[in-house]
C-alpha positions in Angstrom: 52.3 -38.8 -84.5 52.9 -42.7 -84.1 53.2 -43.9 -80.8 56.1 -46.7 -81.1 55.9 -50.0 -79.2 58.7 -52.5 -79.0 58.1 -55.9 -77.2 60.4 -58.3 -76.2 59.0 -62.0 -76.3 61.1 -63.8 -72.5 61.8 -67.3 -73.0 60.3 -69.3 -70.7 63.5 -70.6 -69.6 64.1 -67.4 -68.1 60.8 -66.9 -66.5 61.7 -68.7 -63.3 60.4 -72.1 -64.7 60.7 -75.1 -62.4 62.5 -77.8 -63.7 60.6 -80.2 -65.5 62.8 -83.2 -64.9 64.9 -83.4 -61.8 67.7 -85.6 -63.3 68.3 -82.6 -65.5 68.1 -79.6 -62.1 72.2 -78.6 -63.1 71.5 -78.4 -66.7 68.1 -76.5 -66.5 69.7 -74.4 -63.9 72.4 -73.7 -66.4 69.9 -73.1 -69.3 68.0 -70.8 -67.2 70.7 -68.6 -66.1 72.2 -68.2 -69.4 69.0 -67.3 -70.5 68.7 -65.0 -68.1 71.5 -63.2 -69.0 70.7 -63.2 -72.7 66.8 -61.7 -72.0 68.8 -58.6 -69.5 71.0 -58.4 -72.9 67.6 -57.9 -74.9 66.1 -55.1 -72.2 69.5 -53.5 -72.0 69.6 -52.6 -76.0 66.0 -51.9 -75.7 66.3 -49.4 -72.8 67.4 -46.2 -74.7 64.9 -46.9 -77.7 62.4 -44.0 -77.8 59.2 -46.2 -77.9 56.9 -47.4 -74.9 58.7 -51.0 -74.2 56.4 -54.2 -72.9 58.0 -57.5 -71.8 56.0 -60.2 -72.8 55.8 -63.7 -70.2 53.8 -67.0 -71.0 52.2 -67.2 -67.8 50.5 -64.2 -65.3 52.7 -66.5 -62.3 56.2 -64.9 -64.6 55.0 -62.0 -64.1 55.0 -62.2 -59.9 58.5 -64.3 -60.0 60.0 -61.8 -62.0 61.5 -58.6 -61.4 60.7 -56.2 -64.5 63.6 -53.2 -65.2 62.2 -50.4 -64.8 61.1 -48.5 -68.1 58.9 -51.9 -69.5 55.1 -53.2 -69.2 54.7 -56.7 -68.4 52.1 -57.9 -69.9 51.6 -61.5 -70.3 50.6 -63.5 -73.4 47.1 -64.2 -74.4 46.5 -67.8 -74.7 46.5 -69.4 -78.1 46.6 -73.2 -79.5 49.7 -72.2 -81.8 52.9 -69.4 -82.0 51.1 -67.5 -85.1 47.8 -67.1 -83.1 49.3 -66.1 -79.7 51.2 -63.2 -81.9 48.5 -62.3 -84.2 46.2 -61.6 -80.8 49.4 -60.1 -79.1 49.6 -57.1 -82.3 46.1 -57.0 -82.7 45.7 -55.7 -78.9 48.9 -53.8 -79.2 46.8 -51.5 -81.9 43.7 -51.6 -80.3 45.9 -50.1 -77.3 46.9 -47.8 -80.1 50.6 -48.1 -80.9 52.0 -48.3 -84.3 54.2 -49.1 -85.5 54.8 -52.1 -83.8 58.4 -53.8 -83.7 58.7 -57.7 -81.8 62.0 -58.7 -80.9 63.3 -62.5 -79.3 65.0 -62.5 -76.6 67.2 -65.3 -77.9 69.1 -63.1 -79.7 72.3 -61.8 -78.1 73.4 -59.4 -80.7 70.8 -57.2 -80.4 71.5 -53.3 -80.1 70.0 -50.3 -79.8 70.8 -49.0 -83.1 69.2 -52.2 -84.6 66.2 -51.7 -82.9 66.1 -48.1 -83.7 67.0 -48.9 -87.6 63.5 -51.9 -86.9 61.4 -48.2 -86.4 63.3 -46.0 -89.2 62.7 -48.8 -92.0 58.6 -49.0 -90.8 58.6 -45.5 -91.6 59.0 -46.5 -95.8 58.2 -50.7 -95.6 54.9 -52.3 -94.3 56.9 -55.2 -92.6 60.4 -55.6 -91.5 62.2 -58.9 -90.4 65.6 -59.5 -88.5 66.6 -62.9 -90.5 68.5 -65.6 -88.2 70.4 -68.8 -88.8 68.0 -71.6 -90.0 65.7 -69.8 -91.7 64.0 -68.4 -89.0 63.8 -64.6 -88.2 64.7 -62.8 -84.7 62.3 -59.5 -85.4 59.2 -58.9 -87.0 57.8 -55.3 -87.4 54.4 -54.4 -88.6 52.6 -51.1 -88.8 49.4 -52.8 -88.9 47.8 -56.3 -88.5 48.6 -58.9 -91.7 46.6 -61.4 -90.8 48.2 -63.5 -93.3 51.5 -63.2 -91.6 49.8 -65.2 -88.6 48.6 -67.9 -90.2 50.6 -68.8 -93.3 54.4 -68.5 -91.8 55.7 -71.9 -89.9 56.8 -70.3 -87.1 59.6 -72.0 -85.5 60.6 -73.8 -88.8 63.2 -73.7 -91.0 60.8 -72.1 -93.6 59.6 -69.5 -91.4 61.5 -66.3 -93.2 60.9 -68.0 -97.0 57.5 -67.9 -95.8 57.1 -64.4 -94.3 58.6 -63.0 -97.3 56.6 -64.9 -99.4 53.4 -63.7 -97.6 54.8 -60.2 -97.9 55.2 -60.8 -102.2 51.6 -62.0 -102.3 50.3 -59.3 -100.4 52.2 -56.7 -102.2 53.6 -55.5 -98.8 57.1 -53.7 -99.0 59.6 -55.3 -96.8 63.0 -54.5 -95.0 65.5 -57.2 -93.8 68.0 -55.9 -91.2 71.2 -57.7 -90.2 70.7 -61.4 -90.2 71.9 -62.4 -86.0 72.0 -65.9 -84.5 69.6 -67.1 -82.5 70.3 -68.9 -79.2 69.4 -72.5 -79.4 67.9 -73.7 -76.6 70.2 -76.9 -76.3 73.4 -74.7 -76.3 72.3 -72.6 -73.2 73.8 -75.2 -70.7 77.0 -75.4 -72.2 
């Protein structure tokens, strides 16, 4: 029997942050409210997902500002000098703590549902990886039922290339691949607005 995980990656803007540049205090405010709002959007759809759920935070201080619904984990993010090495170490510890398969979701993305997330778990039951595609080229939800190493290093996470490069890392490795309703991302710089 797989034991399921889903993790949902909280902004930092939603972590409880201080402002970096007081001239800015309204608009970071702003920013971090609405992001807020968005990551309680992300636990919300995740809440009736049969699968142990974990929020992930940058920083171990997150974790003591924040108040974590009940029904997640908090865990927070091993350190890393880039995005693919902080994940590649956050999956390979999720299967070491023995969960597969293992779906990770941004909490940038508003339209996120339950029935998306569940539909993450059905299509890891027949593909090896499954990606949620967003605007830009970028991807909202990655799913894996075991550690690609590849996937880590070889996509430019945070690009514009970043799903061209996942699937192309899938073709190479002759990995079968789902993509599930392509969602918009939440850009940082429209949060204040």
């Amino acid at each position: 029997m797989s034991k399921r995980l889903l993790l949902i990656m909280a902004h930092p803007l939603a972590q409880g942050q201080p402002a970096m540049d007081p001239s800015l205090v309204g608009e970071q405010e702003k920013s971090a409210l609405a992001m807020e709002h968005i990551t309680k959007l992300a636990l919300a759809a995740a809440l009736p997902v049969d699968a142990h759920r974990r929020i992930c935070h940058t920083t171990s201080n997150d974790l003591e500002n924040d108040t974590i619904q009940e029904g997640f984990e908090a865990v927070a993010l091993p350190a890393a000098p880039d995005t693919g090495s902080l994940l590649q170490a956050l999956f390979a510890q999720s299967l070491i703590d023995g969960f597969s398969p293992i779906v990770l979701v941004n909490s940038c993305c508003p339209g996120i549902t339950p029935a998306l997330l569940e539909e993450a778990f059905q299509q890891l039951e027949q593909h090896d990886v499954v990606l949620g595609p967003a605007q830009a080229g970028q991807f909202y939800l990655l799913g894996l039922n075991y550690l690609v190493p590849d996937f880590f290093t070889q996509v430019g996470w945070g690009t514009q290339t970043a799903l061209a490069s996942a699937q192309e890392v899938a073709r190479q490795q002759e990995l079968t691949l789902a993509l599930l309703l392509s969602l918009d991302l939440v850009p940082e710089q429209d949060l204040s607005q």
